[in-house]
C-alpha positions in Angstrom: -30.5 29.3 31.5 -31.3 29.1 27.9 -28.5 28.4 25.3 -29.1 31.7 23.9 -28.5 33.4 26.5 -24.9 31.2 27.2 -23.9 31.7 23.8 -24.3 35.6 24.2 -22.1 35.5 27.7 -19.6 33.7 25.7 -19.6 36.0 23.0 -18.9 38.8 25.0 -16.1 37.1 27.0 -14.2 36.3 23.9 -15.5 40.0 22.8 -13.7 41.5 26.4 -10.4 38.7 26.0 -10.0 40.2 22.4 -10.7 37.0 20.6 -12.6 36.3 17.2 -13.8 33.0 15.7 -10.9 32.6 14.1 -8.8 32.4 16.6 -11.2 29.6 17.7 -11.2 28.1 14.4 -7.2 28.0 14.6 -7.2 24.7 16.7 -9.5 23.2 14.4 -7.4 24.0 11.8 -3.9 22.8 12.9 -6.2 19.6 13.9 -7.0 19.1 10.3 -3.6 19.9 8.9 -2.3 17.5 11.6 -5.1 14.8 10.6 -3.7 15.4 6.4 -0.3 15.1 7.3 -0.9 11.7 9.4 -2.9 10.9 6.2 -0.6 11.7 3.9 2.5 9.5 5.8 -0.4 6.4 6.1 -1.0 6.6 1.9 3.4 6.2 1.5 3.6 3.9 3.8 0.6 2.0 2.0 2.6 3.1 -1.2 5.7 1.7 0.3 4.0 -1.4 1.0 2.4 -1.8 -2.3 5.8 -1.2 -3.7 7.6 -3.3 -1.7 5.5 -6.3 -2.4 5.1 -5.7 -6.3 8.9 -6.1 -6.1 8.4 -9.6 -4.2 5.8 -10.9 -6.3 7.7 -9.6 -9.7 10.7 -12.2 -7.8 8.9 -14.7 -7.4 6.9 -15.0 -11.1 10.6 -14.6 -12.6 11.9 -17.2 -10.4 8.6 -19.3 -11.2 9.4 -18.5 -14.8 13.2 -19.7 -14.7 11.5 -23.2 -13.2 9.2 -23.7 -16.1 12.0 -23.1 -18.5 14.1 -25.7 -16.6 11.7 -27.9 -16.0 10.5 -27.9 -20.4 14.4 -27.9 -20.9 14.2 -31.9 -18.6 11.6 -33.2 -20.2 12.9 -32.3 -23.2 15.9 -33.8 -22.9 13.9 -37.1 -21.2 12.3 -37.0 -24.3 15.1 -37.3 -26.5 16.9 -40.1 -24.0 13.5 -42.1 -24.4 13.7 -41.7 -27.9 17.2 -42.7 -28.6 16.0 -45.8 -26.1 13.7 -46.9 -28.6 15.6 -47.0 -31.2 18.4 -48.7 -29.3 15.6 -51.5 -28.8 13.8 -51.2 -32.5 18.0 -52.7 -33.4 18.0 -55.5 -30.5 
């Protein structure tokens, strides 16, 4: 049977049902409203994520940052106890 010939019999049953394309087209539509919504809730989760980890990393460079500090702070002060050592020694 050619395919023209199927397409016309299923034109004329949706013809005698009462149907149009559109009411075809309706499931394909709700598909692709389903498919933007599961879209949509992947991007804020990714969003989320994103977030989420900006705030960890912004943690850890502050806490990286407090460490510097401390550590310049030490060796300063070592600097200034080797200091005051050599000059104890310069009077022996």
């Amino acid at each position: 049977m050619p395919a023209a010939a199927l397409g016309a019999m299923g034109y004329c049953y949706m013809w005698w049902k009462g149907l149009s394309f559109s009411d075809v087209m309706f499931v394909t539509k709700n598909n692709m409203t389903n498919a933007v919504a599961t879209v949509s809730k992947q991007l804020e989760n990714v969003s989320g994520a994103l977030a989420s980890t900006k705030r960890h990393l912004s943690k850890r460079l502050e806490n990286l940052d407090w460490k510097v500090e401390e550590q310049m702070e030490t060796s300063k002060l070592i600097a200034n106890d080797v200091r005051n050592f050599i000059l104890l020694l310069s009077y022996i």
